[in-house]
N, C-alpha and C positions, 0 to 999 in steps of 0.2 A: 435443467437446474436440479440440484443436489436438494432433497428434503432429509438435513442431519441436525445434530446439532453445532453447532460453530458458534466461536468467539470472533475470529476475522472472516468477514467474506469479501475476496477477491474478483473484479470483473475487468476484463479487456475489452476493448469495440472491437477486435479482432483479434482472429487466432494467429497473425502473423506478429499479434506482441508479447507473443506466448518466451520467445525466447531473452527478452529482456525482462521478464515480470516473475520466470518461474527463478530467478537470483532471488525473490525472498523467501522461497519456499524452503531450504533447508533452514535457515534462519528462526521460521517461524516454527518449524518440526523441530530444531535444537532446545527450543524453551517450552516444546510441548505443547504449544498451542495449535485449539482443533482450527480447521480452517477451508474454506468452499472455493472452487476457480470454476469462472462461469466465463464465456464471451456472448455480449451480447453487445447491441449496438444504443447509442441516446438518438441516434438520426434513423437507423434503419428497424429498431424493436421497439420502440420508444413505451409500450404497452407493456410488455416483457420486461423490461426494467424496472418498472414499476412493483409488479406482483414479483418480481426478484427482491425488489427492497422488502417488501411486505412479509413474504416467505422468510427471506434471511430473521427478518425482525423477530417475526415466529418463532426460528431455533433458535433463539438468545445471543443473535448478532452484537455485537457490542461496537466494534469498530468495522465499518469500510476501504477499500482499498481499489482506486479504479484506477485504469489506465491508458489512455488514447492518443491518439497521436494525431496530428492536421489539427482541425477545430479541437480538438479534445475537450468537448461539452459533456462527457461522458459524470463524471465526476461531478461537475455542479448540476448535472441532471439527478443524482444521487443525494446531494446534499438540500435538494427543494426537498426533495422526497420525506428525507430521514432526520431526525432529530441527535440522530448519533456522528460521532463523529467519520470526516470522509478524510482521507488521505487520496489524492492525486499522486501520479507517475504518469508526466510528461513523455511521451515516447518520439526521438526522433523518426520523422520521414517528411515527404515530400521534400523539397529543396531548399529549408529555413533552418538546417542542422537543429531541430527539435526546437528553434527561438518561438517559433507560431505556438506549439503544444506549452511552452513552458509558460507563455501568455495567457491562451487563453485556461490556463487549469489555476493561475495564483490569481487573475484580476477580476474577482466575484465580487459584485454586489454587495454592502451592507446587509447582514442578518442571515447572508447565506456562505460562512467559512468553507475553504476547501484547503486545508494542510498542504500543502506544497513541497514536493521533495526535488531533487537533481533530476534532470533528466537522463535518460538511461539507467543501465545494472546498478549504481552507485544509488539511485536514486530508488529502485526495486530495494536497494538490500536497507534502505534506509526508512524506506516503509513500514517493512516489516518493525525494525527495532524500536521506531515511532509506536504503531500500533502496542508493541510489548510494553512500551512505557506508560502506555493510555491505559492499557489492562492493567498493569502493577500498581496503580493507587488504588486498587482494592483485591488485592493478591498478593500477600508476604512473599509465597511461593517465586514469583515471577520479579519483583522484586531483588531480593536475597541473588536470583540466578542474574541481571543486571550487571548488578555491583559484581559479581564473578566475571561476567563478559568484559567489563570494562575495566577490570586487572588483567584480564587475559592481552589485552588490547596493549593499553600500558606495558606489559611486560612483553610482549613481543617487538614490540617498539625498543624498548631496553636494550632488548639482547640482539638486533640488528644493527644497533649503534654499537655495540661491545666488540662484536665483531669487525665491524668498520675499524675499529679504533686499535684491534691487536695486532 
């Protein structure tokens, strides 16, 4: 585990969900945001994860981002812990095309929220953007850069259709 300072800290149950999770890392590097990637297990660390929330909390964690796949209790393992907010990333595997992960990370308990994204890259890259949304209610900075994203978006969009259309 990283002892820095970070805004989002990032964890997978494993290193094999490394390649759908690191889709939010340019994302979260494009708006500057600092940010920790750890793997650790809620089934196999479960102590480790702990003094990982604890830690992160220390370097002025602000938002969480977990990701697992199967049971994916990773994330509400996170959100007993933490009083900040968690985002889950449902990760497809075993033989339920990701339906088992995307269950068990959105159907928590009363009093314990866990943000819910897509499963898979779409759902990486939409954590990230979640997370910058959660940090910009008290960041003009991050903010202001948003509203630019989402023109850029928009207008990419535009001009795909312009072309379709000439």
């Amino acid at each position: 585990m990283t002892n820095t300072t970070t805004d989002v800290a990032i964890i997978m149950g494993s290193d094999s969900d490394l390649p759908v999770v690191e889709a939010a890392f340019p994302i979260l590097e494009s708006f500057g945001v600092n940010f920790t990637k750890n793997v650790l297990s809620a089934h196999r660390t479960p102590h480790d994860v702990i003094e990982f929330i604890k830690l992160s909390e220390s370097n002025g964690c602000k938002v969480f981002i977990a990701a697992a796949g199967m049971a994916a209790h990773l994330a509400g393992a996170l959100a007993a812990h933490t009083t900040k907010p968690v985002i889950g990333i449902p990760i497809e595997s075993g033989g339920m095309g990701g339906i088992d992960s995307l269950l068990s990370t959105v159907m928590m308990p009363p009093g314990v929220p866990v943000a819910t994204v897509a499963v898979g890259k779409s759902g990486a890259k939409n954590s990230a953007i979640l997370a910058v949304q959660i940090l910009s209610t008290g960041r003009e900075d991050l903010a202001a850069k948003l509203v630019e994203y989402k023109e850029n978006m928009k207008n990419e969009v535009l001009e795909k259709n312009a072309k379709l259309n000439s």
